[in-house]
Structures are given as structure tokens and as C-alpha cells.
N, C-alpha and C positions, 0 to 999 in steps of 0.2 A: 592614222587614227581618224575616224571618222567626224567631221562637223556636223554638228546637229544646230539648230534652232533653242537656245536657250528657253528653259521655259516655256516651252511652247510642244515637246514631243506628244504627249499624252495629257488626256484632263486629268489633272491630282483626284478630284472627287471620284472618280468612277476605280481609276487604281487602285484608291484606297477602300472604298467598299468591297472591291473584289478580293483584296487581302482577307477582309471580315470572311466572307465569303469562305477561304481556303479555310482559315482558322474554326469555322462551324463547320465545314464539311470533314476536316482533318480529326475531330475527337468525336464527332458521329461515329467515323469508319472505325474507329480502334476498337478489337476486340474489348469482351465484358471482364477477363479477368485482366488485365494490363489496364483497364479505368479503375476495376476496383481494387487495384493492389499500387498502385503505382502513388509516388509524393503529389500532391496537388503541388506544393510550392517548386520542388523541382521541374514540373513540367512546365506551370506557369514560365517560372525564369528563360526555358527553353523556346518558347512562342515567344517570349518578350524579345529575349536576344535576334531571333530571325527576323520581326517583322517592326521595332522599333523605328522612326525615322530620327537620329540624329541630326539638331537644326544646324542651316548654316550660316557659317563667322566667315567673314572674307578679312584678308589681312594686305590692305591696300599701302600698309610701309611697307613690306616685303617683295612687294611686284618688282618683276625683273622683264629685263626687254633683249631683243636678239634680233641681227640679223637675219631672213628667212629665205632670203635670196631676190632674184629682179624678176618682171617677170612685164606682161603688156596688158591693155587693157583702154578699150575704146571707148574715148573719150569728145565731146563738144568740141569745137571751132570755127573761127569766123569765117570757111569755107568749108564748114560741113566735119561730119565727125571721122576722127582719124587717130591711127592704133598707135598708144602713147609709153615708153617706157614705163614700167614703175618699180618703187622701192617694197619691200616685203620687211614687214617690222613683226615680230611674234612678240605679244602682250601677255606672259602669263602670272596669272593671280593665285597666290596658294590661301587655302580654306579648309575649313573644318568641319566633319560634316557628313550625311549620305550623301554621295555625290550622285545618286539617283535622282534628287530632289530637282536637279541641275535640268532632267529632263520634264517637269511636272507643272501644267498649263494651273497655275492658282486662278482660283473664280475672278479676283479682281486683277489685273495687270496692265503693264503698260499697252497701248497700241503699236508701238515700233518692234521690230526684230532682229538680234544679235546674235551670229553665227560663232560660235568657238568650240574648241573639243577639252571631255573633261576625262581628266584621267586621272583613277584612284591612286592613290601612294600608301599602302598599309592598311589600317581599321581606322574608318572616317576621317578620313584625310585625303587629299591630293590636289593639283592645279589644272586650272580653267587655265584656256588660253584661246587666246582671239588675233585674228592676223589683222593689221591694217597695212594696206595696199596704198602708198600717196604715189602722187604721180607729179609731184616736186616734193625736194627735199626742205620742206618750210619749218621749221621748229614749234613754231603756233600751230598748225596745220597739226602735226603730230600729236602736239599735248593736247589741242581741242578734242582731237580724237580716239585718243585716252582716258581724258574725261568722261565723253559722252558713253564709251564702252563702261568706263567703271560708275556712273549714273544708274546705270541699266540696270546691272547685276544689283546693286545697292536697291536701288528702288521695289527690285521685285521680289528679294529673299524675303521680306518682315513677311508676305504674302504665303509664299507659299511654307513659311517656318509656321504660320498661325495653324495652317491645315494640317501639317505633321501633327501640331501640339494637339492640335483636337483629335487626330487620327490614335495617336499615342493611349492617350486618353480611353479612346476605345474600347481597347487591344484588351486588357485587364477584363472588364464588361464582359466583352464576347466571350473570352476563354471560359470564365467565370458561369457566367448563365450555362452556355453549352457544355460542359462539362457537367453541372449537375443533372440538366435533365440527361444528358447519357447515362452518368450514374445511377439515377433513378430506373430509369429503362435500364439499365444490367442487373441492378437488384432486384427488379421485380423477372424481369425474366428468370436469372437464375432460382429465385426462389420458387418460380411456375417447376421451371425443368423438373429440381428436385422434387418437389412434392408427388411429384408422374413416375420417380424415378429414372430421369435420363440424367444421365452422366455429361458434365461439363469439360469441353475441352478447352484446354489449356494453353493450347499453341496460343504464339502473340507475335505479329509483326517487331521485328525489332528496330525501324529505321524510317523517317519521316524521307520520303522525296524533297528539294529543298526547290522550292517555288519562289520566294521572294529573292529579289534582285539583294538584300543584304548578306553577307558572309555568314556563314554560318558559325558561331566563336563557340557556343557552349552544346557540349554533345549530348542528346536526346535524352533521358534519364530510363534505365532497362530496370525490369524486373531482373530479382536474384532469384534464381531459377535452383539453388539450395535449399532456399526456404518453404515451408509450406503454406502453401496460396490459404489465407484466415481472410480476406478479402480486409487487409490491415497494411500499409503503407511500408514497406521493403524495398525501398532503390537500391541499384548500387553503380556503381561506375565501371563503364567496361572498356571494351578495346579502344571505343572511341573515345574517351580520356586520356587515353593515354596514348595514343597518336595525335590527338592536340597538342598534349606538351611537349610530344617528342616533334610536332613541327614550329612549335613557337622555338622552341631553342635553334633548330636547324635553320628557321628564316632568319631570327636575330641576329646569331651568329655570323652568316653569311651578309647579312648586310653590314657585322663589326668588319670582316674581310676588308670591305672600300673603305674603311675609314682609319686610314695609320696613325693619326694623332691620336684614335681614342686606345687603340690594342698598345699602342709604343710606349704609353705609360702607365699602363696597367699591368701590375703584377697576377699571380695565379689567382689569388685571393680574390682581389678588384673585379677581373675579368668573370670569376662566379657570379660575384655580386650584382655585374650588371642586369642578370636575367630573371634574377630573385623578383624586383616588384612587378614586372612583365606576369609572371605566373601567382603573385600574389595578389593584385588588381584583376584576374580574368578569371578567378575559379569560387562560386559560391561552396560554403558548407565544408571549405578546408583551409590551410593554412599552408605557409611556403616559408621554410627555415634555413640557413646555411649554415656552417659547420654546429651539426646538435646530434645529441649523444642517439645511436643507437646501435644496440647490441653489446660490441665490444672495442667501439671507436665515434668518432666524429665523422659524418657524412655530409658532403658535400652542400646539396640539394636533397631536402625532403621534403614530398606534400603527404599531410594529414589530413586524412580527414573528420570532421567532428568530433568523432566519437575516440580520438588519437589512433586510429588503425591507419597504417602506412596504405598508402596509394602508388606511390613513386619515387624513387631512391636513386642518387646521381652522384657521379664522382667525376669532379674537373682534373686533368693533368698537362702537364708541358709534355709534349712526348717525347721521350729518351729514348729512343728504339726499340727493338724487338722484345729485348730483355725487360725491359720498364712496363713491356706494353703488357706481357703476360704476367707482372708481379702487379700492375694494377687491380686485374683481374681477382688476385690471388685475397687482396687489399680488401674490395669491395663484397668476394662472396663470403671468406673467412670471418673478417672483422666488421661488417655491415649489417648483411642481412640474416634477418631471421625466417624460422620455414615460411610465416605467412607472407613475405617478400616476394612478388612476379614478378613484377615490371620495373625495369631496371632501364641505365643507361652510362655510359662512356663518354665524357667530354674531353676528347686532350684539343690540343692550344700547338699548333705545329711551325715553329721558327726556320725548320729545313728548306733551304731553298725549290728542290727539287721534291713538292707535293705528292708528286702522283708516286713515287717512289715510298712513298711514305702508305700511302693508299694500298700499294701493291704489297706490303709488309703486312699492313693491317689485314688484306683477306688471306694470308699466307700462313701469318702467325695465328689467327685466330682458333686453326683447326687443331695445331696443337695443343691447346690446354685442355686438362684432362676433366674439365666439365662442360666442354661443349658434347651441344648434339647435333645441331644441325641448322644448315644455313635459313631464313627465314624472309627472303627480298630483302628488298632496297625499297627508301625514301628517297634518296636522292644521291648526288655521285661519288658524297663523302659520307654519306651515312646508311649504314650496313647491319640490317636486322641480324638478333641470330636465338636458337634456343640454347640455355645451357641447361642444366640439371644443379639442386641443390648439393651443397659438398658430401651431407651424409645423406643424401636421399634419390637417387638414381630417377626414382618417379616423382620427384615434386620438380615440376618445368619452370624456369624463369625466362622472360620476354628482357631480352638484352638488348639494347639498340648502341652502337658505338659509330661516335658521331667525329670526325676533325676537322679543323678551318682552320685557314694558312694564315698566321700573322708575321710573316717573315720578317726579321733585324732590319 
């Protein structure tokens, strides 16, 4: 991983005006029917999510220190200088936070410079870490220089946190003004066209390029291309909703995997429950339930949205082989969903020692239930898209994704 120059990579001021920048040129370019059909507040949410700078919290009880191995380094002496064993200490600091900010020259700052690498761990979070090099093993000598490393960092966040906050601050403004004059410029155009008689087209980009160094968490908000364009506010949620949720569970999970104390005492129940406030913290304008009534049973995971029309329907199981794995199925299309149900998903929970064997069941058995249609990629190496068809309705398609992680006994 690469060391950088703390605070020092790029001027904060100019980065952040350039963000403004994107954010005005980005709803310039959107066609006229996608400004004037589309949610103001879900789009806003969408620009805030990308280009937000989250301040940062250094958590200097939590530092941890390591070995980093020996190494040389040429040093002063009273006959001139000569190349000196040294010890190799890695200092890392965990924080909370953009850890872009890490790279970002704030107008006021200290004159000295600290070299560490920063490496994200999930959505704003992860650890900074800084080598020191002594070249005796002094105890003072170490903590001095610990200290003056966690000075540094200390010293220079309130600085460049001021500038996020004003940056932040921004972000709202900008979307705000530039969106109306676009608006304005689409309504006055379209209403030119028509009056000439020219016919408006409808095509509409459906996908932002994703420019700022943040994750992208909340997906672009699309016109409902069922409805008819009254230039009146119709979002809806599409594919990329629902590949969000299907990878927040796919990463969570995967990271319950390393952790045996939390899966070993968690029952089937528990182990749902872990991923419910994950998806209930990260989705405006819905809600996120575990076992709640729909159709003709209790369902696992359900996200609603507003207006209570299902988004996403989920069922956790222990796997019990083959036979279990196809009367889950049987479970969830029979007794769960209703016709307006798509997007679906499979969580089993697998204690079998031998994974992959489980994995190779899962794409084997899949083919026989008499509502699949047809395979549909992969996420990842334990999770396996697929199309089924609804039980009475051959042409209404559901978006399946069945997902398993290893909690082995």
C-alpha cells in the first residue's frame, strides 16, 4: 500500500470546488424529461451520498503497534556517517471518517510532514498507519515518537474537518440552484418545441459515472418508464436497488464468516436480525422488517417502500441439503410472494464442513425446480443469480439471487 504525505496530497479548496464543478455540470447534461419527471429530494439524497465529506474522529485508545521487520539506514557518527541497523514499528490509528480527507492539504496546517498509508475498512472508516524506523531500542525514543506522529494527525483534522463542513454545506446550494435553472431551461424549451410542433424525445441516460473518490451507497433515482411523462415526479427503484441490497448482505455476511464468536451464538433468527439495521440505516423512503406478514406467511426480510409496495423479499435458512434447498424455494414463491413481487433473494447459513460441496448442490439443484428459467450471473463465489417465473404465471419473471456463507460448528 502506498505512503503518501498526510495532508499534504492535494489542496482541499481546489478538490472541493471541483466537486461543485461536477455537481453543476452533471444536471446541466441530464436530458429535459428525466429533470422534469424525476424526485428533486431523491436525486438531491443521491449527490449528497456521493460527494458528502464525512469528518474525521481519530481513536487514539485503540492504536495498536506491530512489528514491521529490521531494516538499515544511514545515520551520523563521530567518524562520519555509517549504515545503522534499525527496528521497524508500524503505528496504526483507526478513525472514522472519509478517509480521502487523509489526503487533503487544509489552507491552514502544520509546517512538518508525516508519511503513513490509509486504508479504508467499509463505509467511513478504517486505519492510518505510520512506520517508525529507531535505530536503538529506547522506550522514550519510541513513545516520543508516537506522540509527535499522533500530534500531527490531531493537530491537523479540526482543519481540514472545517473545510468538509463548509464543503458539505455547499453541496445542497449547488444541486439546488442548478437544478432549477436546468428545470427552467427544460420547461421553456419543451414548451418552444411543442408550440412548432416538434415532438419530444424521451430517451434519458439512466446512470451517473461515479467521479468522486466517495462509495457510491444510494443508487441514482430512474424514471418509471410505465408511467406517462405529465412532467410530475415518478421515481422508482430499479436494478440498482436492488443490487445494493443484494451486496450489503453478500459483504456482511462474508465478513460474519471471520468472525466465530458472533455466528456460534447466533441462532437462525439472530443471525437475520443481524443485517436488518444495515438495510434499515441505508435506504431513504423505505422501511426494513423481519419476520412480517405477507401474502400467506411471515417473511424473512422485507423492504417497503413508502407507499407499502414491496421492493425486496428475503428468506434466511440453515441449509439442509438438496431437499430443504428446493422446498425453501417452494416456501418463499407459494407462501411469500405476490404477482407484484421481482426481486427476491435466498439466505441459507451453512454449518457443512465441506463448502464448496454445498455450492456445487446449490448450482445443480437449482435447475431442477419447476420455476426456474434460467441462470442469470454471479455476484460473487457463493452467490448465484437466477430467473424464476411466478408459480401461476409463466410470464411474470422474478430476479432471484441465492446467497450461502460458511458458519461451520
Amino acid at each position: 500500500m502506498e505512503r503518501i504525505s498526510l495532508f499534504r496530497q492535494k489542496n482541499a479548496s481546489e478538490v472541493f470546488d471541483n466537486y461543485l464543478e461536477i455537481i453543476k455540470k452533471e444536471v446541466s447534461e441530464k436530458p429535459n424529461d428525466y429533470v422534469l419527471n424525476i424526485d428533486y429530494e431523491e436525486w438531491l439524497r443521491y449527490i449528497t451520498d456521493r460527494f458528502e465529506q464525512k469528518p474525521l474522529i481519530i481513536y487514539p485508545e485503540r492504536i495498536t503497534t506491530s512489528f514491521a521487520g529490521k531494516g538499515q539506514r544511514s545515520v551520523s557518527g563521530v567518524w562520519g556517517p555509517y549504515e545503522a541497523e534499525t527496528t521497524r514499528i508500524d503505528i496504526s490509528l483507526p478513525f472514522t471518517g472519509t478517509s480521502y480527507l487523509f489526503y487533503l492539504q487544509p489552507s491552514t496546517y502544520t509546517l512538518n510532514s508525516v508519511k503513513a498509508t490509509v486504508e479504508a475498512r467499509g463505509n467511513d472508516s478504517g486505519i492510518v498507519t505510520h512506520t517508525l524506523e529507531l535505530t536503538e531500542q529506547n522506550t522514550e525514543a519510541f513513545n516520543a515518537s508516537k506522540q509527535s506522529f499522533l500530534a500531527y494527525v490531531a493537530d491537523n483534522i479540526p482543519s481540514i474537518n472545517r473545510e468538509a463542513e463548509i464543503f458539505n454545506t455547499k453541496i445542497r446550494y449547488t444541486f439546488s440552484t442548478s437544478y432549477e435553472a436546468r428545470k427552467q431551461k427544460a420547461l421553456s424549451e419543451n414548451t418552444f418545441f411543442e408550440s412548432i410542433g416538434i415532438q419530444i424525445n424521451n430517451d434519458t441516460e439512466s446512470l451517473y459515472q461515479s467521479i468522486a473518490p466517495a462509495k457510491k451507497r444510494v443508487p441514482e433515482p430512474q424514471l418509471d418508464e410505465a408511467v406517462p411523462k405529465k412532467y410530475t415526479p415518478n421515481p422508482s427503484l430499479d436494478d440498482a436497488f436492488y443490487k445494493d441490497i443484494i451486496n450489503v448482505i453478500y459483504t456482511t455476511y462474508k465478513s460474519v464468516e471471520k468472525k466465530p464468536s458472533v455466528y456460534k451464538v447466533k441462532d437462525e433468527e439472530e443471525l437475520r436480525d443481524y443485517i436488518l439495521p444495515l438495510l434499515e440505516t441505508r435506504y431513504e423512503s423505505s422501511t426494513v422488517t423481519g419476520e412480517t406478514f405477507n401474502k400467506g406467511g411471515k417473511t424473512d426480510i422485507l423492504v417497503r417502500y413508502k407507499d407499502n409496495s414491496n421492493l425486496f423479499v428475503a428468506e434466511c435458512k440453515y441449509w439442509k441439503g438438496e431437499s430443504g434447498f428446493l422446498e425453501t424455494i417452494n416456501q418463499l414463491f407459494d407462501r411469500y410472494l405476490t404477482w407484484r413481487d421481482s426481486k427476491t433473494a435466498l439466505i441459507f447459513f451453512v454449518k457443512n464442513k465441506e463448502f464448496s460441496k454445498v455450492l456445487t448442490a446449490i448450482r445443480d439443484a437449482v435447475k431442477k425446480h419447476p420455476y426456474f428459467v434460467r441462470e442469470n450471473g454471479g455476484r460473487g463465489e457463493s452467490s448465484f443469480s437466477y430467473i424464476f417465473h411466478f408459480p401461476t404465471d409463466t410470464g411474470k419473471l422474478v430476479y432471484t439471487e441465492v446467497m450461502a456463507f460458511h458458519f461451520p460448528e
